[in-house]
N, C-alpha and C positions, 0 to 999 in steps of 0.2 A: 233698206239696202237698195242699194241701183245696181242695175243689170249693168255690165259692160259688154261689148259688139265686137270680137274680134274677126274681121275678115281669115276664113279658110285657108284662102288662096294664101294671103299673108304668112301664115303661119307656117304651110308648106314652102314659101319659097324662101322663108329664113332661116327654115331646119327647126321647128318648134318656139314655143314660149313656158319662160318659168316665171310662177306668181309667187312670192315671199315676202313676209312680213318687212315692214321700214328695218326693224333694229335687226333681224337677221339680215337681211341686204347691206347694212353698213358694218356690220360685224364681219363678212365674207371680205369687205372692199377693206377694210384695216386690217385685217390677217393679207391680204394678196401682194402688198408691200413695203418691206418693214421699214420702219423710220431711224434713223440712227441719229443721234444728238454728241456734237462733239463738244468737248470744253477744254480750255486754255489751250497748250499750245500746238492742237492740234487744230483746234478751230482758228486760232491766231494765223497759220500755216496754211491752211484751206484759204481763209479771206484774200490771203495774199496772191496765192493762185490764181484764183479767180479774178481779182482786179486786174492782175498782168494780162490774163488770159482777154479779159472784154477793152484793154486798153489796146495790144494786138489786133484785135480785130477792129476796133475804132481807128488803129492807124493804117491799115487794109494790110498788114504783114501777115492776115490766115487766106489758106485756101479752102475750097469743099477738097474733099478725096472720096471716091468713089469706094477705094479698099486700101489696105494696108498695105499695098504693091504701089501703089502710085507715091510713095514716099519718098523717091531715089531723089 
């Protein structure tokens, strides 16, 4: 087994470390956001969205907005 070195200092100035296993590490990160899988005509309906959406913006008709106020 090898020793690992973690800097004190370190530790206190990120508010601690947590050590876990690979497959509970990846178990924690696929429960924290769930996946949704669409099919026919709502994925049909989404693609479309989205190609409008990124073709807007390739023809510069998007803005940023800061908030939901700046919309008038």
């Amino acid at each position: 087994m090898q020793k690992v070195a973690i800097s004190k200092a370190k530790v206190e100035r990120t508010g601690g470390m947590v050590v876990l296993p690979v497959k509970e590490y990846d178990r924690l990160v696929a429960a924290a956001v769930p996946t949704y899988y669409l099919s026919g005509k709502a994925a049909t309906d989404l693609d479309k969205l989205v190609a409008q959406g990124l073709q807007a913006h390739r023809e510069g008709k998007t803005r940023k907005l800061r908030s939901l106020a700046d919309l008038d």
